[in-house]
C-alpha positions in Angstrom: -10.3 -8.7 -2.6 -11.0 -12.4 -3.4 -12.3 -14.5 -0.1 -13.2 -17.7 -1.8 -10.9 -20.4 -0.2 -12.8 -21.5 2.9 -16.5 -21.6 3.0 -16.3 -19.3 6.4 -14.9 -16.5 4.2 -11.8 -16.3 6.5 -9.1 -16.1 4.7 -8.5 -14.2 1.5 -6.1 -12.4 -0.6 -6.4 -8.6 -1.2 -5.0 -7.2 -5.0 -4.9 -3.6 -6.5 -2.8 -0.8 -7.8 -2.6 3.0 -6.5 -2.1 5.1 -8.9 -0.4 8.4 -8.6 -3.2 11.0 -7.8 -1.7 13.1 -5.0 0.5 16.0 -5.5 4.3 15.3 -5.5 5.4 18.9 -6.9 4.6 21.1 -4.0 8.0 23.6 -3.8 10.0 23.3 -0.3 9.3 19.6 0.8 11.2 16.4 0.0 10.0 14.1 -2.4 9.0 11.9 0.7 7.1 14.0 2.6 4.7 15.3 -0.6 1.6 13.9 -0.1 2.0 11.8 -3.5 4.6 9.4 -4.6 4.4 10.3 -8.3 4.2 6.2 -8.7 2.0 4.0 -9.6 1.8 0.8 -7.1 0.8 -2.6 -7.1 -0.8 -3.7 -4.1 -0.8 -7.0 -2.9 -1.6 -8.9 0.7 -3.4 -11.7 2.5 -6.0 -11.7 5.5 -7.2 -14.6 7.8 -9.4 -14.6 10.6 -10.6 -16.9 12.9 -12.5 -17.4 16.5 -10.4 -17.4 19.6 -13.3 -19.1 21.7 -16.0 -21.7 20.6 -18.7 -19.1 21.8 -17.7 -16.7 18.8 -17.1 -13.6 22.0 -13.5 -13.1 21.0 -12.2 -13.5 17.4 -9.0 -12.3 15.8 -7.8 -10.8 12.5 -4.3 -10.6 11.1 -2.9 -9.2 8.0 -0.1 -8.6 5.4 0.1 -5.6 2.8 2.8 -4.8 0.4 3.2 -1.8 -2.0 5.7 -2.2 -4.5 6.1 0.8 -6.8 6.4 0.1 -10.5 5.8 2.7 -12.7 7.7 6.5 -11.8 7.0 10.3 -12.9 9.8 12.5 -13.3 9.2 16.2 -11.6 11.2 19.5 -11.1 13.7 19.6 -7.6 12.1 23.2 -6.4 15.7 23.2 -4.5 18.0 22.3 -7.9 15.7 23.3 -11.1 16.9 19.7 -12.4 14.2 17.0 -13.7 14.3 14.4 -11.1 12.8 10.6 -10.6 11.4 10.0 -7.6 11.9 6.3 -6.8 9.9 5.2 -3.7 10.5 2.2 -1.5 8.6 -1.2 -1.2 6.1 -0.9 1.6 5.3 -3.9 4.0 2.7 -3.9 6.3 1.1 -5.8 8.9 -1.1 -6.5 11.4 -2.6 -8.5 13.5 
C-alpha cells in the first residue's frame, strides 16, 4: 500500500500479487467453486478518504480493487481424467 500523495494520508494506491495457495484439485466441484484458483494474481487498486463534515463526526471511504490473473496451473478434471487449465476471470471490485 503506498499513501504518500497528500500529506493527510488520504488517498493511496494499493499493489500485490496472490499467489495460488488454496486447493483447486478437490474431486466433485467445479474449478470455480474450489477454494483456490490455481493462479497467481496481480492485485492492484486505489483508496481515498475524506471528511463529510468540518467537525471530523462523519467521514467517508471509497475504494477500487482489481485481480487480474496472470500466471495458471494445469490440474486433473475429477469428472473427465484430462489435464485441464483453469483460466479465471478479471475481478473488479468496489466500494464505497
Amino acid at each position: 500500500m503506498y499513501t504518500g500523495f497528500s500529506k493527510d494520508l488520504s488517498t493511496g494506491l494499493i499493489f500485490g500479487l496472490k499467489f495460488p495457495s488454496g486447493d483447486y484439485t478437490a474431486p466433485g466441484f467445479d474449478p470455480d467453486d474450489q477454494i483456490g484458483s490455481g493462479s497467481t494474481d496481480l492485485i492492484l487498486g486505489g483508496f481515498h478518504k475524506g471528511l463529510l463534515t468540518g467537525d471530523n463526526a462523519w467521514q467517508y471511504f471509497s475504494q477500487i480493487r482489481a485481480l487480474v490473473p496472470f500466471q495458471y496451473r494445469s490440474a486433473i478434471n475429477p469428472d473427465t481424467g484430462n489435464n485441464e487449465v483453469y483460466r479465471p476471470g478479471y475481478h473488479i471490485d468496489g466500494a464505497v
